[in-house]
C-alpha positions as MATLAB code, in Angstrom:
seq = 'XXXXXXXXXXXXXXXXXXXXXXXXXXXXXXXXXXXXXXXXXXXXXXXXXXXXXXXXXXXXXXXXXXXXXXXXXXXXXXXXXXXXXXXXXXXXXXXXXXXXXXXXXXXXXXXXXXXXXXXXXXXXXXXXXXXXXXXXXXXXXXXXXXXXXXXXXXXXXXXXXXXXXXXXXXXXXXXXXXXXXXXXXXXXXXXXXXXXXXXXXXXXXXXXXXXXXXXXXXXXXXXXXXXXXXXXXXXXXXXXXXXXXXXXXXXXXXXXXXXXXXXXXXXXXXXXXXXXXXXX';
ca = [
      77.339    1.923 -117.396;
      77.514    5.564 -116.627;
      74.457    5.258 -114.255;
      74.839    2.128 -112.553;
      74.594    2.499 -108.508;
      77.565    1.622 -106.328;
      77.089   -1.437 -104.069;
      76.322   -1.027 -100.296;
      78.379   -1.820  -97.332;
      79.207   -5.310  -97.099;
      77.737   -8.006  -94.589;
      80.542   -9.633  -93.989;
      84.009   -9.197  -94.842;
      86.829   -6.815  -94.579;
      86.375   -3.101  -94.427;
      89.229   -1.046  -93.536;
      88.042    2.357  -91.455;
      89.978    5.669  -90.934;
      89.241    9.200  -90.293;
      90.777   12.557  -91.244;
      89.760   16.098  -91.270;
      89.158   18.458  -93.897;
      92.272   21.025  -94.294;
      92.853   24.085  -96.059;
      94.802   22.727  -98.780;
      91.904   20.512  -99.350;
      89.373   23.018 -100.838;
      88.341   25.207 -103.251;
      87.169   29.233 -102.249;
      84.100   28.303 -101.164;
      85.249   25.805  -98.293;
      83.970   22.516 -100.489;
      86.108   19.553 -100.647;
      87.782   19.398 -104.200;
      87.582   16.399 -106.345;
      91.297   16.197 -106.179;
      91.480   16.115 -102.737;
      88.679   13.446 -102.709;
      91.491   11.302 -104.854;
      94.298   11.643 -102.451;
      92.321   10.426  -99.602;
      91.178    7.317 -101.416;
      95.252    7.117 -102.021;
      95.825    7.407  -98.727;
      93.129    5.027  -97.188;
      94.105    2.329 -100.008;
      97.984    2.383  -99.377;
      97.053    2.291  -95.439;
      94.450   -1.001  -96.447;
      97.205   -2.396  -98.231;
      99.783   -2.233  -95.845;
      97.310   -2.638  -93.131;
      96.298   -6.302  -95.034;
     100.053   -8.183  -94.896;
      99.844   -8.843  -97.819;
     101.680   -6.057  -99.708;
     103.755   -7.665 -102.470;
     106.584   -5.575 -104.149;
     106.317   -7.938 -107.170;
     102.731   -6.398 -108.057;
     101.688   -3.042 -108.255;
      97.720   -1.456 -109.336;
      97.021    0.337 -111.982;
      93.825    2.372 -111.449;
      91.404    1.874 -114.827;
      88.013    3.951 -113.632;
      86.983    5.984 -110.742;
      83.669    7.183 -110.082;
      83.033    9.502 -107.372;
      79.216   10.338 -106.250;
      78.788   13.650 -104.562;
      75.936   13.596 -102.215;
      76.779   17.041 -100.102;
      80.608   17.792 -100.252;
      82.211   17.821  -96.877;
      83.316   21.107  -96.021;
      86.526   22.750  -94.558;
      87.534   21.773  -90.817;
      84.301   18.962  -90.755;
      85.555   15.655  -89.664;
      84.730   12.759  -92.066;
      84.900    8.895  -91.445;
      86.098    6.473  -93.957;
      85.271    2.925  -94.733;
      86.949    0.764  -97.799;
      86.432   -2.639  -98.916;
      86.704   -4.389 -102.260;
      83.064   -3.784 -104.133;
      83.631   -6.903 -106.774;
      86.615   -9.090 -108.388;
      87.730   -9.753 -112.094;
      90.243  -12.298 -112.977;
      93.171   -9.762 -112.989;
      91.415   -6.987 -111.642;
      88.783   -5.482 -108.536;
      86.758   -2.841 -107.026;
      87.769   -0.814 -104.537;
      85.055    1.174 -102.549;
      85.283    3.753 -100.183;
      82.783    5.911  -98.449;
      83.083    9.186  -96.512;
      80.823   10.528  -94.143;
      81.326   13.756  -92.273;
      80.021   14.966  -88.915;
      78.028   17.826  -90.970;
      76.441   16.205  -93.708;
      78.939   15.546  -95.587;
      78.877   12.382  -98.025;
      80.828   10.995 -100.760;
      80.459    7.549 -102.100;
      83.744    6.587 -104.679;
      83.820    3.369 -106.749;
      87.627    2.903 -108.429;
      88.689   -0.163 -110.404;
      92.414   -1.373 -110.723;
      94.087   -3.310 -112.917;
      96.311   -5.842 -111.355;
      99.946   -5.734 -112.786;
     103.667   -7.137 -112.289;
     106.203   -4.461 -111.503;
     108.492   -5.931 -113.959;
     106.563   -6.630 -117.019;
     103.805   -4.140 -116.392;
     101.184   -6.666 -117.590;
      98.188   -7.603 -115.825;
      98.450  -10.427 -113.583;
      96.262  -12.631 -111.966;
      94.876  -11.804 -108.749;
      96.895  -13.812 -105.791;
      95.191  -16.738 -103.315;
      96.245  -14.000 -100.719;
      94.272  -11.079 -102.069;
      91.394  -13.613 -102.714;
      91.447  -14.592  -99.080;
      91.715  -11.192  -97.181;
      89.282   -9.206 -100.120;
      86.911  -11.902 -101.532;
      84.567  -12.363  -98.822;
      83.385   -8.594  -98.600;
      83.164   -8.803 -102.363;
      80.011  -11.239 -102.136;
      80.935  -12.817 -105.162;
      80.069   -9.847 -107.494;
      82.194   -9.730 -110.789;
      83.131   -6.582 -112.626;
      83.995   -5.714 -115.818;
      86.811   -3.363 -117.042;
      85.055   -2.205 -120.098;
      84.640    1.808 -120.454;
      82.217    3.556 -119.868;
      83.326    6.747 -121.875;
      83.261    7.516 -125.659;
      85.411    9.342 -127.619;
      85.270   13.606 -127.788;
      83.077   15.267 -130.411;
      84.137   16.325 -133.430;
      85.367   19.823 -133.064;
      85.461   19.926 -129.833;
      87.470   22.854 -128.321;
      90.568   22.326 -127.283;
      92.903   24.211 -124.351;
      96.690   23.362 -123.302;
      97.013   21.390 -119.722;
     100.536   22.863 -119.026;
     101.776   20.016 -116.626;
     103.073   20.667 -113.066;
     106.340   19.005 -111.275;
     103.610   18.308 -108.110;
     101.628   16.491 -110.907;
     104.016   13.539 -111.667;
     104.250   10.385 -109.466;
     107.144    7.813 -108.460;
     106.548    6.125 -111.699;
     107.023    9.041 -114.183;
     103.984    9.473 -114.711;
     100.523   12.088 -113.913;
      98.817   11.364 -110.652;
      95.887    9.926 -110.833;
      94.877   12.804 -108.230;
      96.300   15.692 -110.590;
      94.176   14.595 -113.474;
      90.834   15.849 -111.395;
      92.942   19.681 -110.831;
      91.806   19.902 -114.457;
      88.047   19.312 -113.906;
      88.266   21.559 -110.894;
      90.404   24.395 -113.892;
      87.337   24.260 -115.812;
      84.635   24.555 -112.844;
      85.845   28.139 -112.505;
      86.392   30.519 -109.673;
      84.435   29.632 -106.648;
      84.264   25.591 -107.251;
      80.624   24.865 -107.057;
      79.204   28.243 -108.510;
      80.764   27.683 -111.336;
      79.284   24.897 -113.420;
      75.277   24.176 -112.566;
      76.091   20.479 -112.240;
      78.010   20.593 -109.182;
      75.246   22.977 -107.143;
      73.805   19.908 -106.928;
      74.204   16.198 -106.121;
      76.402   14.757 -108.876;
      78.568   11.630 -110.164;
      82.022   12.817 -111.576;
      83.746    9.626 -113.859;
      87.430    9.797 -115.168;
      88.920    6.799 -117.259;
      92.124    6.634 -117.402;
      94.265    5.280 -120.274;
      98.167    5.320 -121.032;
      99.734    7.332 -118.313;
     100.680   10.309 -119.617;
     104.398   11.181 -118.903;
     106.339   14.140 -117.548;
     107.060   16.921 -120.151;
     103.948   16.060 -122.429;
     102.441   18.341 -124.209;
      98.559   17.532 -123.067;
      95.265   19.415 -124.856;
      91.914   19.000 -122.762;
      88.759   18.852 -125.420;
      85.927   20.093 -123.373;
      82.297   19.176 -124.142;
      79.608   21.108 -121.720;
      75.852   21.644 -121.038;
      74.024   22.883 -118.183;
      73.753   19.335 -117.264;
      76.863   17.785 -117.648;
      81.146   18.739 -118.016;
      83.027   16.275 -120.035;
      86.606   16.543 -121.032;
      89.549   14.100 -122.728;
      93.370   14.712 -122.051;
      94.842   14.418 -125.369;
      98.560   14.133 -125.796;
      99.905   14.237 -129.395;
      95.701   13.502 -130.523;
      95.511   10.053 -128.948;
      93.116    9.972 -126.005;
      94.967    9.156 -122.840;
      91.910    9.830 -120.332;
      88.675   11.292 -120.460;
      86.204   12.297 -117.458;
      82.712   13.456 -117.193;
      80.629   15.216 -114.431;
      76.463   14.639 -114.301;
      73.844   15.471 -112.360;
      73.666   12.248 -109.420;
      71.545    8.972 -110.660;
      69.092    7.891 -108.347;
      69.544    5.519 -106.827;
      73.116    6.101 -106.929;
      73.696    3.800 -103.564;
      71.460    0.557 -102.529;
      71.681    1.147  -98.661;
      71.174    4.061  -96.675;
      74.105    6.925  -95.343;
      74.036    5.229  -91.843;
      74.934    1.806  -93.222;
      78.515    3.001  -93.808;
      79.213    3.442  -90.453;
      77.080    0.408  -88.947;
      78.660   -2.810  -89.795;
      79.553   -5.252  -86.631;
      82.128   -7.486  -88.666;
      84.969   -4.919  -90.149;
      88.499   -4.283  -89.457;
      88.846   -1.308  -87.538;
      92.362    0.179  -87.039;
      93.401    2.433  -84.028;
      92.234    5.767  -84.004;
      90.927    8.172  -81.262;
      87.033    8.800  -80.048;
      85.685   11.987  -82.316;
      85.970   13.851  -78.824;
      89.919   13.456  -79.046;
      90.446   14.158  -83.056;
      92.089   17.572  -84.444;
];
């Protein structure tokens, strides 16, 4: 459910570490690190796993179902921020990724995203491969997860506001970003990011479920539901639901281990990348 915490690093098993630092593109006015931007680096980190793995297969592509992103302290413009991934937990035709950043000035965000498993050709969800079992299972510890949502349906009058789609917004397959869907939440924070809802001056746990992809040229309402303590909103296209998200203040505990434990594991997969003293 909405509160449940995200697992901890694992004991064993694969996690896949890179690093990046915070650029100007990246932020809102007041220097935090947007939600959107928090999207594209789990993109980029999860298409570097993958490829990283040998075991990228053209025949099967992911489809992402839920993300869940738990802001701790944003990271801030120009701060340097490691990242770990590894799978959190396996379904029969789907799995967990996890990722955590940690930046060099306090920084901390802690993202949970499960994706589907489909065939390119079909677009149905397949079975996960021996492969993916072999190079992901281990870190998983045996934890199952469940693809049921977490999110219910908008109020009834909810107001509603057009969500004039973008060129940037649409991906290789015709379809929204996942990314671009979070520029929306970040529309309705206001000017200034953080000072403009009360929810994110604090710690807090942002959710979007994603349902049919919503394709270029659509004409897509946002119904907005907000309190002091809490922003939710559904992207409507033609009054069917395609995805819905909702911001809250942070659950405690939102994470079983400790900050440090994302950067302390002795059995991980570390790929090449130069001593902090030598990053830009």
């Amino acid at each position: 459910m909405i509160d449940e915490p995200l697992v901890p690093l694992p004991a064993s098993g694969r996690v896949f570490r890179a690093g990046r630092r915070v650029r100007l593109a990246d932020v809102d006015p007041t220097g935090r690190l947007r939600l959107d931007a928090c999207a594209r680096y789990l993109q980029d980190i999860g298409n570097d796993d993958t490829a990283d793995s040998g075991i990228d297969d053209d025949r099967f592509t992911w489809v992402v179902r839920r993300a869940v992103y738990d802001v701790h302290r944003p990271p801030r413009w120009r701060e340097w921020v490691d990242e770990a991934t590894w799978c959190g937990g396996l379904g029969g035709r789907w799995a967990e990724r996890r990722m955590s950043m940690v930046g060099d000035r306090g920084g901390r965000v802690e993202i949970s995203t499960l994706w589907v498993h489909v065939e390119v050709a079909t677009m149905a969800p397949a079975r996960l491969t021996p492969e993916f079992l072999d190079v992901y299972g281990e870190a998983a510890g045996g934890r199952r997860v469940s693809s049921r949502l977490w999110l219910g349906d908008p109020p009834e009058g909810a107001p509603r506001r057009p969500w004039p789609l973008r060129a940037v917004d649409i991906d290789l397959l015709g379809h929204v970003n996942n990314a671009a869907y979070w520029a929306a939440v970040e529309e309705l924070v206001g000017p200034g990011g953080a000072a403009g809802h009360p929810v994110l001056g604090r710690p807090h746990r942002a959710v979007m479920e994603y349902g049919p992809g919503i394709r270029a040229g659509a004409e897509v309402e946002l119904l907005v539901d907000e309190g002091d303590d809490r922003l939710s909103l559904w992207f409507a296209v033609d009054g069917a639901v395609h995805a819905a998200a909702t911001v809250v203040p942070l659950p405690e505990p939102a994470l079983v281990a400790p900050a440090g434990d994302a950067q302390a594991s002795t059995s991980t997969i570390l790929p090449n990348f130069p001593p902090a003293s030598k990053r830009s």
